[in-house]
KOLNUKOL-35963 format. One record per residue (C-alpha): residue number from 1; x negated, y, z negated. Coordinates in Angstrom, 1 decimal, padded with zeros to 4 digits, always signed. Each point is the difference from the previous one (the first is absolute). Layout:
+-----+--------+--------+--------+
!   i !     c1 !     c2 !     c3 !
+-----+--------+--------+--------+
! NUM !      X !      Y !      Z !
...
+-----+--------+--------+--------+
***
This chain:
+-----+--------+--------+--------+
!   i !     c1 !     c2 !     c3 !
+-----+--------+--------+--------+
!   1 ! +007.3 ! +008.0 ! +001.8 !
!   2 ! -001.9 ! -000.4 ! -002.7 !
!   3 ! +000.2 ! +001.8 ! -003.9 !
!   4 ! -002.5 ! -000.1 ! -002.7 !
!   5 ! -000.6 ! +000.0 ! -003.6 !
!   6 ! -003.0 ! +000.4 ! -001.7 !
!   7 ! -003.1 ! -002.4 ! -000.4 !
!   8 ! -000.3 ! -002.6 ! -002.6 !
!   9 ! -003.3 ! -000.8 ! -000.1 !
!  10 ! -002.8 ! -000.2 ! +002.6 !
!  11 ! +001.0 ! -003.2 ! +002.1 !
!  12 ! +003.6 ! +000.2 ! -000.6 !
!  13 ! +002.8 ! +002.8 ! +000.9 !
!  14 ! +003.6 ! +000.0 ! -000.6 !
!  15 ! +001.0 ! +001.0 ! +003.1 !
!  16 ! +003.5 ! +000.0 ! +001.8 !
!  17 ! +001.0 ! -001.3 ! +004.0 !
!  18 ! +003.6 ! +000.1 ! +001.8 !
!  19 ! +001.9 ! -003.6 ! +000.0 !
!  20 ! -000.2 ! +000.5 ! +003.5 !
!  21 ! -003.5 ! +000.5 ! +000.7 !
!  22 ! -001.6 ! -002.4 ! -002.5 !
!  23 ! +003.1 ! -002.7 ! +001.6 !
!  24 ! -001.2 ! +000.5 ! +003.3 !
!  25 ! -003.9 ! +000.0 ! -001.3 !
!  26 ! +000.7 ! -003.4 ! -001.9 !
!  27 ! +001.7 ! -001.1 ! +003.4 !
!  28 ! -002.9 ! +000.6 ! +002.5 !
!  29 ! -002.6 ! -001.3 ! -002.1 !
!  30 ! +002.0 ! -003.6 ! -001.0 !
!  31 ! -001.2 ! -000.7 ! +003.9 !
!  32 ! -002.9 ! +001.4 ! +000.0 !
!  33 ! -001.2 ! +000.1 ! -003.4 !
!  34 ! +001.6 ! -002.3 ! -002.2 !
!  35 ! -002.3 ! +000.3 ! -002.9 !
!  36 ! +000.5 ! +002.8 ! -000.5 !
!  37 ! +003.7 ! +000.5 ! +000.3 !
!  38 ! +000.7 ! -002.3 ! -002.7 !
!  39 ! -002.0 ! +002.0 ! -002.0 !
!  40 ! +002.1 ! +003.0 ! +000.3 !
!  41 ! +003.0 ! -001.6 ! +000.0 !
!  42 ! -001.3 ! -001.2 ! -003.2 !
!  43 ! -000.8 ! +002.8 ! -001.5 !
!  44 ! +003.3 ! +001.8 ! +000.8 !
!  45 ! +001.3 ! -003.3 ! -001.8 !
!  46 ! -002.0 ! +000.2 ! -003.2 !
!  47 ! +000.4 ! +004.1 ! -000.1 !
!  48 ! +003.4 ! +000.8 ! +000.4 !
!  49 ! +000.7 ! -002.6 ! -002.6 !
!  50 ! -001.8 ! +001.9 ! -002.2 !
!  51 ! +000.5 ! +003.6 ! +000.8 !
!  52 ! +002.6 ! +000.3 ! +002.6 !
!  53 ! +000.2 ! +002.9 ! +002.6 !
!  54 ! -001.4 ! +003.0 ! +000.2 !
!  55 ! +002.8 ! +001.5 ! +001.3 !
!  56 ! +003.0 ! -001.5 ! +002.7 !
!  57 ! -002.3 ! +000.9 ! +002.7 !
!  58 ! -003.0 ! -001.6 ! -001.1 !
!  59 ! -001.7 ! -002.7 ! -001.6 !
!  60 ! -002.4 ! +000.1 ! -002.6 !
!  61 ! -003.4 ! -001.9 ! +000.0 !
!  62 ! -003.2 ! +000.1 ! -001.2 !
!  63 ! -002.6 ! -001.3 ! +002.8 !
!  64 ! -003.6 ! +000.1 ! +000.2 !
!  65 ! -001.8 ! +002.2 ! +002.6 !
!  66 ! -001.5 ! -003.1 ! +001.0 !
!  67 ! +003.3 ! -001.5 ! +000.8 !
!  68 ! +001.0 ! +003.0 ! +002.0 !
!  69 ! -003.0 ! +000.1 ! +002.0 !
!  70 ! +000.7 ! -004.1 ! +001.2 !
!  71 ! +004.0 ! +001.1 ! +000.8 !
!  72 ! -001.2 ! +003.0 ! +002.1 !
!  73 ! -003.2 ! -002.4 ! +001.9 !
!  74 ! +002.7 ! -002.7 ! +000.8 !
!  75 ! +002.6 ! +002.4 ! +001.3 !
!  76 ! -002.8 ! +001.7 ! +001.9 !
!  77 ! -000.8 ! -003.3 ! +001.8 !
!  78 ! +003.3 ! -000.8 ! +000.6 !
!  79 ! +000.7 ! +003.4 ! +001.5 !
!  80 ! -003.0 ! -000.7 ! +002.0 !
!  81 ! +001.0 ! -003.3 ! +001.2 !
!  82 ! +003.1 ! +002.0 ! +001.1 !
!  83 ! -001.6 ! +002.5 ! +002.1 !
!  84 ! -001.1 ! -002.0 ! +002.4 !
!  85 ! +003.6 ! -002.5 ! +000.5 !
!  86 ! +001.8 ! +001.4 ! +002.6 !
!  87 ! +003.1 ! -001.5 ! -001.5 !
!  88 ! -000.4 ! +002.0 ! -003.1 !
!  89 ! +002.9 ! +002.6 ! -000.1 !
!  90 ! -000.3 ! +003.6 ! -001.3 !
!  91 ! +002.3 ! -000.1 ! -003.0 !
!  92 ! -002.4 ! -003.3 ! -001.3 !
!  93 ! -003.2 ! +002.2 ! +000.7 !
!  94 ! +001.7 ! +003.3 ! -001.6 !
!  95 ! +001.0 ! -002.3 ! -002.9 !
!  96 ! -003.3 ! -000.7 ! +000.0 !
!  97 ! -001.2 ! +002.7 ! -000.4 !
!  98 ! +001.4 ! +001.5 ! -002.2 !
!  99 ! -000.3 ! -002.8 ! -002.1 !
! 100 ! -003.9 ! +000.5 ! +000.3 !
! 101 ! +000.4 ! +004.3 ! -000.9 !
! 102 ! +002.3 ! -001.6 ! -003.2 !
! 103 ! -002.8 ! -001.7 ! -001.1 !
! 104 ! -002.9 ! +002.1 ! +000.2 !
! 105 ! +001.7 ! +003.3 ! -001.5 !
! 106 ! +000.4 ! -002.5 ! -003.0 !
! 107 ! -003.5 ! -000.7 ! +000.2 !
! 108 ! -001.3 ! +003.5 ! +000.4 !
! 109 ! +002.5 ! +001.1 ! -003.1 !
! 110 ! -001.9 ! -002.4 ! -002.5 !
! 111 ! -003.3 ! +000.8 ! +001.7 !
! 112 ! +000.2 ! +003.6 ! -000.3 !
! 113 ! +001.0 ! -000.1 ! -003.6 !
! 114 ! -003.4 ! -002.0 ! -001.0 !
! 115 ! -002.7 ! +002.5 ! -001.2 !
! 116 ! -003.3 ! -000.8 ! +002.1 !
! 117 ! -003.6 ! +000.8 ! -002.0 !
! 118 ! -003.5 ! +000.4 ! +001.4 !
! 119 ! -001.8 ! -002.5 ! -001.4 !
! 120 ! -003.4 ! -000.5 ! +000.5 !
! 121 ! -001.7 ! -002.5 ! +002.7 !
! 122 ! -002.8 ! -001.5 ! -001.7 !
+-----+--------+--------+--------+
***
């Protein structure tokens, strides 16, 4: 579940997550990807000190596509990884999932508000 507001700047958004998914995002990835999870955990840190919620449902953040893109590569891998353990249950790889669909309709929401020009190949 994901909600939006509008871009800052190129590189940056303010954009919004559930507790729940970006908990359960930050949870996965401290295994797998630990980098990384700090630096969301981070960020939440450092931004709802200075802005607070978006709303009770949702935190506010400003992240980079860039940062996006490396949450939803990891998660893929790790759903990956999961496809092919027999001892993985359904709820993890529904979780999972969903998880990944989270992620990507927050990347295609900043994506499709960029304005893409023709420019010439030299």
């Amino acid at each position: 579940m994901i909600a939006t507001r509008s871009a800052l700047d190129f590189n940056s958004s303010r954009v919004a997550i559930s507790p729940i998914n970006f908990r359960e995002t930050c949870v996965l990835l401290m295994e797998h990807a630990p980098k990384l999870a700090s630096q969301l955990q981070s960020e939440i840190r450092h931004q709802r000190l200075k802005e607070g919620p978006i709303a009770e449902d949702f935190l506010g953040l400003h992240l980079n596509i860039e940062t996006i893109g490396l949450v939803i590569v990891e998660l893929t891998k790790i759903g990956e990884r999961a496809l092919f353990q027999p001892k993985s249950a359904g709820k993890e790889k529904a979780i999972l999932k969903e998880l990944i669909e989270c992620w990507l309709s927050l990347a295609e929401w900043i994506l499709s508000d960029l304005e893409i020009t023709d420019t010439p190949i030299h």
